[in-house]
Structures are given as structure tokens and as C-alpha cells.
N, C-alpha and C positions, 0 to 999 in steps of 0.2 A: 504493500500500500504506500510506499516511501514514492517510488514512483508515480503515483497519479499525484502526491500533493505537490512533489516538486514540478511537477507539469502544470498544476493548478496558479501555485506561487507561477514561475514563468509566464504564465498566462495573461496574469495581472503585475506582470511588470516587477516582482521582485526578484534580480536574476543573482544580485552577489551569493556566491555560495555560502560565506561568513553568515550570511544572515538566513539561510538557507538551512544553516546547519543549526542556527540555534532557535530555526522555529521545528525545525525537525526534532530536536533535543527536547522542546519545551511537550508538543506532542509525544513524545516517546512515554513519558511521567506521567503524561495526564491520562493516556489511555490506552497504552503499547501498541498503536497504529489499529487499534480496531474500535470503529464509532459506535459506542455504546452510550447506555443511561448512566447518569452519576449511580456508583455503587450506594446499596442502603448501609444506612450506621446502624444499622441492627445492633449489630455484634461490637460498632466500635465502643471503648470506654468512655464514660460520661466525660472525663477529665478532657479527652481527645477533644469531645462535641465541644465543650466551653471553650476550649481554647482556637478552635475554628470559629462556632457564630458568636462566640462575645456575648453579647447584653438579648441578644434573642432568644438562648434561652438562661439569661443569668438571674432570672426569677424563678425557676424552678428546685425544687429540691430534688434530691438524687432521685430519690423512687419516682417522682413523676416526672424525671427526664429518664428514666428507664423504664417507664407503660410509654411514654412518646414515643418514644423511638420503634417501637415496636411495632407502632402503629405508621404504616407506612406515609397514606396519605394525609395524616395529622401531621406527623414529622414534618415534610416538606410547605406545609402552609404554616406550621409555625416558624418554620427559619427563613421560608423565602418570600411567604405571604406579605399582603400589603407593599409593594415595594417592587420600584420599576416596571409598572405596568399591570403588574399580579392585582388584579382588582375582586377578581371574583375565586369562591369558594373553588380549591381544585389545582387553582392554577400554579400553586408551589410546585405541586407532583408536576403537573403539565407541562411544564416550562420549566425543568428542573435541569442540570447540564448535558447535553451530548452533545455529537459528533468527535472529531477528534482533538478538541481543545477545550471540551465541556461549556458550551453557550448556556448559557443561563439568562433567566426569565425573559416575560413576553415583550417588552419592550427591546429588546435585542431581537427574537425572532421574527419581530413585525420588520425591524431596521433593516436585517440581513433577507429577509425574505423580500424585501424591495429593491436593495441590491441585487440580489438574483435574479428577480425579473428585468431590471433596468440593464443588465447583460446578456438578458436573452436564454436563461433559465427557467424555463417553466414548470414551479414547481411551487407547491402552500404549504411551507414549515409552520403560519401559524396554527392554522384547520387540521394537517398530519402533521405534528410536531415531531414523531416519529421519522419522518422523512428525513430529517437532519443524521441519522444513524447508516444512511447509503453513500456509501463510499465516495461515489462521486459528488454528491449533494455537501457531504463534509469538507471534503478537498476546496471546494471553490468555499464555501462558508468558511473555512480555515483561514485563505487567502487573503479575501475580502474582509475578513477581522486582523490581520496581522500589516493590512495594508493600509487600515484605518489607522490601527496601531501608532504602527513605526511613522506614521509622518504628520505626529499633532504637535503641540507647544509641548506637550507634559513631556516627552524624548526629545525634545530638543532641549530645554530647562533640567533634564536630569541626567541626558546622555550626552549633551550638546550636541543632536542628530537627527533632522526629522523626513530625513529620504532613509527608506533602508537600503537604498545601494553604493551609502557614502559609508560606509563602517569599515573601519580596516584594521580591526583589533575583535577577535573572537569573544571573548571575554566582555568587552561593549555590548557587542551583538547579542550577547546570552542576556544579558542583565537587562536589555531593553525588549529582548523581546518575554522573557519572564515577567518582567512589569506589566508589559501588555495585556500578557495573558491576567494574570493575578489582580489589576487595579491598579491605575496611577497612584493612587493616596498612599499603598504599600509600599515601605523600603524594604526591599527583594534580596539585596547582595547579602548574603552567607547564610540565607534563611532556608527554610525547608526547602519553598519551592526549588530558588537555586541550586541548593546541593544537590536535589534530586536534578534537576534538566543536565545538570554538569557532568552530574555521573555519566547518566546515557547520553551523555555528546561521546565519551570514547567510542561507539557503535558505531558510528559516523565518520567517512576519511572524504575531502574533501575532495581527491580525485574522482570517487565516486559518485557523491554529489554532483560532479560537475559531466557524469556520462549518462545522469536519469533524465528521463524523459521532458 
């Protein structure tokens, strides 16, 4: 699957392999190249969940953030409900993250799903939200998020960079596109997410990047 997203990226114009590689790295952590639903925290420990949603669920006591969790579609409207578009009952679960960089909520699927259409993709990520989990359909929605990404003020003000095919240090290129992925407001360098995209950049040789599709 590494090959359709690097044909995806090229598609939409991000050809440096630097940055190639570290949207490939960031992918690799998020969902090991296969578009899926965000895993359930069934089984994660409560500790885990507080220190991921913070204050969404820092009202809870242990026990009843361990019947939440259990509950799938409670789970997800409590963490994701109310918020960026999630207006109605459901729409935590519904809108919760897939493809291969984990999109989340409906204000993003509405955005990217307009995007798709304005390129000539015909497809309704918000009506099948499930959609987003077809290979293809992920790849360009990968793209078109990494390409909003890399060239707004917040990578320019934190990476001094807002083309991703100006980067000429690996290391930049990780850290800005981890930001992307994760939220500008997050500081990213040496934190989970990085260490983890970092790890799986050694998967990745740049000659080969540069012979995918």
C-alpha cells in the first residue's frame, strides 16, 4: 500500500522524498499501511485514556470510565462528541478516525470529502464514512491532509517551512509532518507520537521511495 500513497502524494504535488518519507513514517504508527477504524480502548488502561483525552473524560471516576469504555458507542460521543462538527447523537463513533492517518470527526470528512470531489473523486465519506477505509479513497485523503498540512502558517512559524518540497533535513520533515498529523497546538518533538513515526522511518530507504509509483 506504500505505493499507491506515494503515487497519491505525487499526484498532489508533494514529490520530495524527505517528506515523502516522513508522511510514510507518520502512516506506518498510525495504522501499518492498512485503513482501518481507530482501535477500541476496550482493553486500554484508564491511566492510558486520561492521558490521551485530558478533561473529556477527567470527570469520571475509575469505575465509570471502565462501564464507558466498554461501551463502544458511548465511548466515542463522550470523547469526541460535541466538537468539530459532531453535532448529533452517534457521531463520535461515526466520525471517529480512519483511513491511513486516522481523520477524525465530521467537520474534517465534510472538508476532505469536498476536496475529493473538487479533484474529480466521486465518492461520500460523509453519508459512507466507511469509505475512507478503501485504499484508494485513503491515499488521496492522506494526501490532500498532508498537503493542507505542510503549507499553512503553523509549519512555517514552527518548522520555518510551508511548501513540503522545501525541507532538506529528515528530521524537519518528520517533526512537521507528525505535527500535522497530531495538531498544531501539540509540541511533537520527542513525544510518543515522534518516537513512534521515527522508529518506522528505519523501514523506509529513500532510494526506494524514490522508485514507487
Amino acid at each position: 500500500n506504500a505505493d499507491v500513497v506515494v503515487a497519491a502524494l505525487n499526484k498532489y504535488g508533494i514529490v520530495n522524498p524527505l517528506t515523502q518519507k516522513a508522511i510514510l513514517s507518520v502512516i506506518g504508527k498510525e495504522s501499518g499501511f492498512i485503513p482501518q477504524d481507530e482501535i477500541s480502548y476496550a482493553n486500554t488502561s484508564n491511566d492510558r485514556i486520561r492521558m490521551i483525552f485530558g478533561k473529556r473524560v477527567s470527570g469520571l471516576s475509575d469505575s465509570e470510565l471502565t462501564s464507558l469504555k466498554r461501551d463502544e458507542n458511548a465511548f466515542w460521543d463522550k470523547v469526541y462528541g460535541g466538537r468539530y462538527g459532531n453535532d448529533k447523537k452517534g457521531d463520535g463513533s461515526k466520525y471517529r478516525g480512519r483511513g491511513f492517518n486516522g481523520l477524525t470527526f465530521k467537520s474534517n470528512y465534510k472538508k476532505y470529502n469536498r476536496l475529493l470531489q473538487e479533484n474529480g473523486v466521486r465518492v461520500d465519506i460523509v453519508s459512507n464514512p466507511e469509505r475512507l477505509n478503501d485504499i484508494d479513497i485513503a491515499a488521496e485523503v492522506n494526501a490532500l491532509y498532508f498537503l493542507n498540512g505542510l503549507t499553512n502558517k503553523a509549519s512555517k512559524r514552527k518548522f520555518s517551512n510551508d511548501d513540503p518540497n522545501d525541507f532538506t533535513s529528515f528530521d524537519k520533515a518528520l517533526g512537521a509532518a507528525v505535527n500535522a498529523n497530531a495538531g498544531w497546538g501539540k509540541d511533537v518533538i520527542g513525544g510518543r507520537d515522534y518516537t513512534a513515526a521515527q522508529s518506522y522511518s528505519s523501514k523506509f530507504d529513500i532510494g526506494d521511495i524514490e522508485s514507487m509509483a
